[in-house]
C-alpha positions as CSV (number, residue, x, y, z in Angstrom):
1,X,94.4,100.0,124.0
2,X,96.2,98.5,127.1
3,X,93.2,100.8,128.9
4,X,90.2,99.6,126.9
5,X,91.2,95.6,127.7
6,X,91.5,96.0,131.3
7,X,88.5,97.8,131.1
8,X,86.9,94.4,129.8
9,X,88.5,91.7,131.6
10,X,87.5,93.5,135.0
11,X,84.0,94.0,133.0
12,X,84.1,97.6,133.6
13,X,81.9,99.0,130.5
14,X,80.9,103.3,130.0
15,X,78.0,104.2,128.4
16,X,79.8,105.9,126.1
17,X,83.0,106.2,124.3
18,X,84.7,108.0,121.9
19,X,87.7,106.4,119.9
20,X,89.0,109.1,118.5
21,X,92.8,110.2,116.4
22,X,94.2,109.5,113.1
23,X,95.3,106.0,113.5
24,X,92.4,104.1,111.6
25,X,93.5,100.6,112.3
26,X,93.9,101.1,116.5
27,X,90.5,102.7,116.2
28,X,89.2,99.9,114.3
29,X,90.8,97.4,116.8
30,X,89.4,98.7,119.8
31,X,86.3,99.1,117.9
32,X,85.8,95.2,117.5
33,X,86.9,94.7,121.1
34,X,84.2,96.4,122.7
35,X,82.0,94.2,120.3
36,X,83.6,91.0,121.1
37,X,83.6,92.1,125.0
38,X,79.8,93.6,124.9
39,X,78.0,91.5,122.4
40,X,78.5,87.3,122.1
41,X,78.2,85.0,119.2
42,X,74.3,84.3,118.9
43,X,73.4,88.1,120.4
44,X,73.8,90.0,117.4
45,X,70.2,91.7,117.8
46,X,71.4,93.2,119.9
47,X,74.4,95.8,117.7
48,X,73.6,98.1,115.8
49,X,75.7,100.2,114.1
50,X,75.7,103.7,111.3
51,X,78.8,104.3,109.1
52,X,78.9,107.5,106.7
53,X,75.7,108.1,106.8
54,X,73.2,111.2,108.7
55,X,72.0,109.6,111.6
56,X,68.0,110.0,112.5
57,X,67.9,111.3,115.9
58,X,64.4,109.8,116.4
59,X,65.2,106.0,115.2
60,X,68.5,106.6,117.1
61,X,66.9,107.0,120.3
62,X,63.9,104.5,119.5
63,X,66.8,102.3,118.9
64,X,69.6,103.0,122.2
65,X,66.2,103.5,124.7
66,X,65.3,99.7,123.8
67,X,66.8,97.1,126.1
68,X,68.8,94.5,125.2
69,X,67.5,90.9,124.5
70,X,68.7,88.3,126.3
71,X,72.1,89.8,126.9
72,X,73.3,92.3,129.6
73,X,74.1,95.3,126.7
74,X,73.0,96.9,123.7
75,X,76.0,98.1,121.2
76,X,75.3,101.0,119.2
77,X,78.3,101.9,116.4
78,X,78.4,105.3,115.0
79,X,81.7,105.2,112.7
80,X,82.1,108.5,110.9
81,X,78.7,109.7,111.1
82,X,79.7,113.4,112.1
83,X,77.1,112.9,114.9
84,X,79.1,115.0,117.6
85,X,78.8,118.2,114.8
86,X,75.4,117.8,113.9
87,X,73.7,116.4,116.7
88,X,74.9,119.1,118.9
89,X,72.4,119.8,121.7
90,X,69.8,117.0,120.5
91,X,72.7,114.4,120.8
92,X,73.8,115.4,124.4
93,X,70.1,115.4,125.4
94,X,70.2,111.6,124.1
95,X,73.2,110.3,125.7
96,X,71.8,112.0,128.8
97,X,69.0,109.6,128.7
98,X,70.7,106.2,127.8
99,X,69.8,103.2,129.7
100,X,72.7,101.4,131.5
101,X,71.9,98.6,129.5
102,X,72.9,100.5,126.3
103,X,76.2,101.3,125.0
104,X,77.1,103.6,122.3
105,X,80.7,104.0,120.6
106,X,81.5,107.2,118.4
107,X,84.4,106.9,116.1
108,X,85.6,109.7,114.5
109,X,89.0,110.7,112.8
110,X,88.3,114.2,114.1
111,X,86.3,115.5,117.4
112,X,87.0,119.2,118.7
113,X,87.3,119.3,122.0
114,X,85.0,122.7,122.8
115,X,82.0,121.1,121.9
116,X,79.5,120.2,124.2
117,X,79.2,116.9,123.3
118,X,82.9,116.1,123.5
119,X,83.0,117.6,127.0
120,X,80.0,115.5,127.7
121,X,81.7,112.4,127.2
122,X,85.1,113.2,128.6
123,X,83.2,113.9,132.1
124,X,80.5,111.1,131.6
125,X,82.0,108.6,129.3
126,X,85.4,107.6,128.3
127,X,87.6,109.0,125.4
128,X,90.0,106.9,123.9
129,X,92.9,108.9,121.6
130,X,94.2,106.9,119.0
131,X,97.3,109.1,117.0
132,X,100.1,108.3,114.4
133,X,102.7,110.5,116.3
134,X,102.4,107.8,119.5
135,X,103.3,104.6,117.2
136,X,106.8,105.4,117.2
137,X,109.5,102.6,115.0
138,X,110.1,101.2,118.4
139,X,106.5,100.8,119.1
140,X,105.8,99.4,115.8
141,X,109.0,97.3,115.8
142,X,107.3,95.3,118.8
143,X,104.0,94.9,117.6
144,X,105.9,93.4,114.0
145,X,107.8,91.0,116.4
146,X,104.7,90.4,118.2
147,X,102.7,89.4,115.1
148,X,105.1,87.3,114.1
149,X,106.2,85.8,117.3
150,X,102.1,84.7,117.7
151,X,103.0,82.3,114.7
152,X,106.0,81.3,116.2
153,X,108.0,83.2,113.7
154,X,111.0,85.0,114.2
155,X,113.2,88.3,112.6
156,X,116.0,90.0,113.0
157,X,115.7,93.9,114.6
158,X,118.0,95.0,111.6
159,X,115.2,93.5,108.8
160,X,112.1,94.7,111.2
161,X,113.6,98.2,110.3
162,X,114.4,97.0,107.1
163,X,110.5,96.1,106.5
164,X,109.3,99.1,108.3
165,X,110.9,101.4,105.8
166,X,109.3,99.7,102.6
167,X,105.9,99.1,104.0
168,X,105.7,102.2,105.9
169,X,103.3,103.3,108.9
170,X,100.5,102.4,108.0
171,X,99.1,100.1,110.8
172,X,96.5,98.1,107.8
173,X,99.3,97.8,105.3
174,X,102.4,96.3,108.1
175,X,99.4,93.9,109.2
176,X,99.0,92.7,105.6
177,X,102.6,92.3,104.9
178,X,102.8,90.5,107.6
179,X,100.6,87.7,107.0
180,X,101.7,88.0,103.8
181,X,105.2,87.1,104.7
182,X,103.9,84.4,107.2
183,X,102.2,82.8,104.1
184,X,105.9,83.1,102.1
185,X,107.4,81.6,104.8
186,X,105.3,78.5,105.6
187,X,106.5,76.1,108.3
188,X,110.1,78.2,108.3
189,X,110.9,80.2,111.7
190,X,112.8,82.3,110.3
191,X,112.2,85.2,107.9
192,X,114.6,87.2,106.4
193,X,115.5,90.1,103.9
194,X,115.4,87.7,100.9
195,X,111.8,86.9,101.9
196,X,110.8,90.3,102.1
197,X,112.3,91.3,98.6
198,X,111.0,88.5,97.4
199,X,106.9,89.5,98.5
200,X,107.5,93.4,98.7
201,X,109.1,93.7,95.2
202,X,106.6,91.6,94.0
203,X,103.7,94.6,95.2
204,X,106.6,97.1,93.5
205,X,106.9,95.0,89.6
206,X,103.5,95.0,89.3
207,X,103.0,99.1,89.5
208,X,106.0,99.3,87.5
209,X,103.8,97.1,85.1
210,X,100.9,99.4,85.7
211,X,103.0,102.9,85.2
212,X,104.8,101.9,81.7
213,X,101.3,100.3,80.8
214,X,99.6,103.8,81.0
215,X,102.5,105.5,79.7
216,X,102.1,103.1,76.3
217,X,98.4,104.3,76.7
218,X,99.4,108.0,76.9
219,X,97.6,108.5,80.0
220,X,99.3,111.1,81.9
221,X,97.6,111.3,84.9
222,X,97.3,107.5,85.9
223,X,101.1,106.9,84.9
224,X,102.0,109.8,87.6
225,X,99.2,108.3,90.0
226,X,101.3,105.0,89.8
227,X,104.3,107.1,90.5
228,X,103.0,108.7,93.1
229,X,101.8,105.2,94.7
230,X,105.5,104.2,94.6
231,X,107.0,106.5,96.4
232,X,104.2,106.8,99.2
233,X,105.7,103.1,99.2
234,X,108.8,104.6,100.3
235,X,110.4,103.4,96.5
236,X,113.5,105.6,96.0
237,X,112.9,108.2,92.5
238,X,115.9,106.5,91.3
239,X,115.3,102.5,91.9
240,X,112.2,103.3,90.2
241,X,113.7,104.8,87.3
242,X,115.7,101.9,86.9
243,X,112.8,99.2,87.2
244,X,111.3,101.8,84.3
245,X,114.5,101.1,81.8
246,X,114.5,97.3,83.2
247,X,110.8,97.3,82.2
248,X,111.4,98.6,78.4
249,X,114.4,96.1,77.8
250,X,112.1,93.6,78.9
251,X,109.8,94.5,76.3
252,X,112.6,94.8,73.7
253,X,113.7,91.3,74.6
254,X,110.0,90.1,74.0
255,X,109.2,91.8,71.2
256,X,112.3,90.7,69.4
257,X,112.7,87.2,70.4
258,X,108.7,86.7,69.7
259,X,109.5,88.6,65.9
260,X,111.6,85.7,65.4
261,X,109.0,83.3,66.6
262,X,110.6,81.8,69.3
263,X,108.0,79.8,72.2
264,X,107.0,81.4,74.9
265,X,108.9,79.3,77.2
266,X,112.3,80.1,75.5
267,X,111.3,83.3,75.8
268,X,110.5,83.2,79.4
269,X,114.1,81.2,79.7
270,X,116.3,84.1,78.4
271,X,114.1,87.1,79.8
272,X,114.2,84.9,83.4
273,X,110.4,85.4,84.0
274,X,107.6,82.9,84.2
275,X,105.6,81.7,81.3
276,X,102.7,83.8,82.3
277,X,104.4,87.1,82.7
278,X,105.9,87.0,79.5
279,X,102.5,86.9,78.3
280,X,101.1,89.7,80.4
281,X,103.9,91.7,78.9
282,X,103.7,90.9,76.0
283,X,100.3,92.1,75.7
284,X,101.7,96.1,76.1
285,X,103.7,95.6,73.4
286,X,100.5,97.1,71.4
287,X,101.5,99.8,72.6
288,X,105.1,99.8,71.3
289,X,107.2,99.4,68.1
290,X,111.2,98.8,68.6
291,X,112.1,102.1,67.6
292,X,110.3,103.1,70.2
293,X,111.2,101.4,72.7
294,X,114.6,102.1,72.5
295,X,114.0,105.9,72.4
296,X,112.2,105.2,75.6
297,X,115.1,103.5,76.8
298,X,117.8,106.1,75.6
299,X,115.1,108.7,77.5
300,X,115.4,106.9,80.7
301,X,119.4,107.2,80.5
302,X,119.2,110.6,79.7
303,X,117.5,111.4,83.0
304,X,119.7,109.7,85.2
305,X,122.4,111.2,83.7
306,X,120.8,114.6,84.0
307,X,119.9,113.8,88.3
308,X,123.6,112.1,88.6
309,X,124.9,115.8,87.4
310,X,122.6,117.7,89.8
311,X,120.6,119.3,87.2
312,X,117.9,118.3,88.7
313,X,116.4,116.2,92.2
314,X,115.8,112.2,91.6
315,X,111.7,112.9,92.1
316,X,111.5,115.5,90.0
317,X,113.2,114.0,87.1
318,X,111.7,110.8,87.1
319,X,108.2,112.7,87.3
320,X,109.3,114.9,84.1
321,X,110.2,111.6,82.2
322,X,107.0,109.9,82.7
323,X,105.4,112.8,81.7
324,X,107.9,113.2,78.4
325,X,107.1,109.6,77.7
326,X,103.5,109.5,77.8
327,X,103.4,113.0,75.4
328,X,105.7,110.7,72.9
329,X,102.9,108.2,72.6
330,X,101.0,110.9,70.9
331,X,103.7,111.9,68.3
């Protein structure tokens, strides 16, 4: 990245280039730079770009051959076209024949290295490799500090590790976090662990929500789908089991207090929610009598009984239980 802005503050611009790895959002990035460097606000006539799609060679070269108007380049985007693999010898024979008025930019996740197009470009053109492996916690440590320092926020390096290991690596997902915490935080400096907790468990309550709403359903798969989005969240098997049994109380609490006819607002009082989520829960309660409800509770205690005696792993056990409960809908 460092490469691709010095290359457009000195104005120094290839024909071609190739943005190529398996980080998405650095690709993306130095994507919209080369726009933003290439292609000013009022010249967008002048960018073109294909995404997903088979490319025609022929409007493809009708399109890179024309010059630019009124501006010094043309911008042509291919993003995931597969071009280098299916253009093969046609492709080279168009870059070959690109006016220096015309840019092109390939972005693929993918690009093998024997092919004559990508040995085309590496000696003609310049390839820019974009890979997970690189971004390093350090690495991504700086650029959360670096976000946040651009809103004249700042964090502690304990909690920046803290927040890396419940968002994860993924480049798209730390960026929204972060402006999502900048949002939290409004005119405060500083943000802390509470403020993360406070925004990331939110994310975490809602596919609880989602998981015990499918199991009332008795669908299988998308109550493991949920699962499975939780822990690619980095959610421990066994604070999710817990938010599971937290969720069913709820539920009891609800369904009791409400068969009583008690408001909504006492109810949210004693369950320490907000008006509005006591009616979004109370709406799975369809799905639910008290009897069952506290066999899905007793269910959840078995299991963590069962992983606390090493009779089974945490993931594994908490899988097997969403799967028992959504097969006791059916009963």
């Amino acid at each position: 990245m460092k490469e691709l802005q010095r290359q457009m503050k000195e104005r120094i611009f290839h024909k071609v280039y190739l943005l190529t790895g398996d980080e998405s959002y650095l690709i993306s990035q130095a994507r919209h730079l080369l726009k933003d460097a290439m292609i000013p606000e009022g010249a967008e006539m002048n960018y073109a770009i294909f995404e997903d799609a088979k490319v025609d060679m022929e409007e493809l070269r009708s399109l890179a051959c024309t010059y630019p108007f009124f501006n010094e380049k043309r911008l042509i985007v291919l993003d995931r076209t597969g071009i280098m693999k299916s253009g093969k010898d046609a492709f080279v024979g168009l870059l070959e024949q690109l006016p220096e008025t015309t840019c092109m930019v390939l972005c693929e996740p993918e690009a093998d290295k024997r092919t004559k197009v990508y040995k085309w470009i590496k000696k003609n053109g310049y390839i820019g490799e974009f890979l997970k492996k690189n971004q390093t916690e350090k690495v991504l440590m700086r650029w959360v500090a670096a976000l946040l320092g651009k809103e004249k926020k700042q964090i502690r390096e304990s909690d920046v590790k803290y927040f890396l290991e419940r968002v994860g690596d993924d480049m798209f997902q730390i960026k929204n976090e972060t402006e999502k915490l900048i949002s939290y935080v409004g005119e405060r400096a500083v943000i802390d662990r509470a403020d993360m907790e406070a925004i990331l468990s939110g994310e975490i309550q809602n596919k609880i929500f989602d998981l015990v709403s499918a199991i009332a359903a008795g669908r299988k798969q998308r109550a493991l789908a949920y699962y499975n989005d939780l822990i690619l969240l980095k959610e421990p098997p066994m604070h999710i089991l817990f938010l599971i049994l937290r969720q069913y109380r709820l539920l009891l609490l609800i369904g009791n207090m409400r068969a009583v006819h008690k408001s909504e607002k006492d109810i949210a009082q004693m369950a320490g929610i907000p008006v509005f989520a006591v009616r979004k829960n109370a709406s799975m309660l369809r799905g639910y009598d008290e009897k069952m409800l506290k066999r899905c509770m007793e269910r959840c205690i078995q299991t963590e009984e069962e992983i606390k005696r090493g009779r089974m792993t945490d993931r594994i056990g908490v899988e097997m239980l969403i799967v028992g409960l959504s097969a006791g809908k059916k009963e």
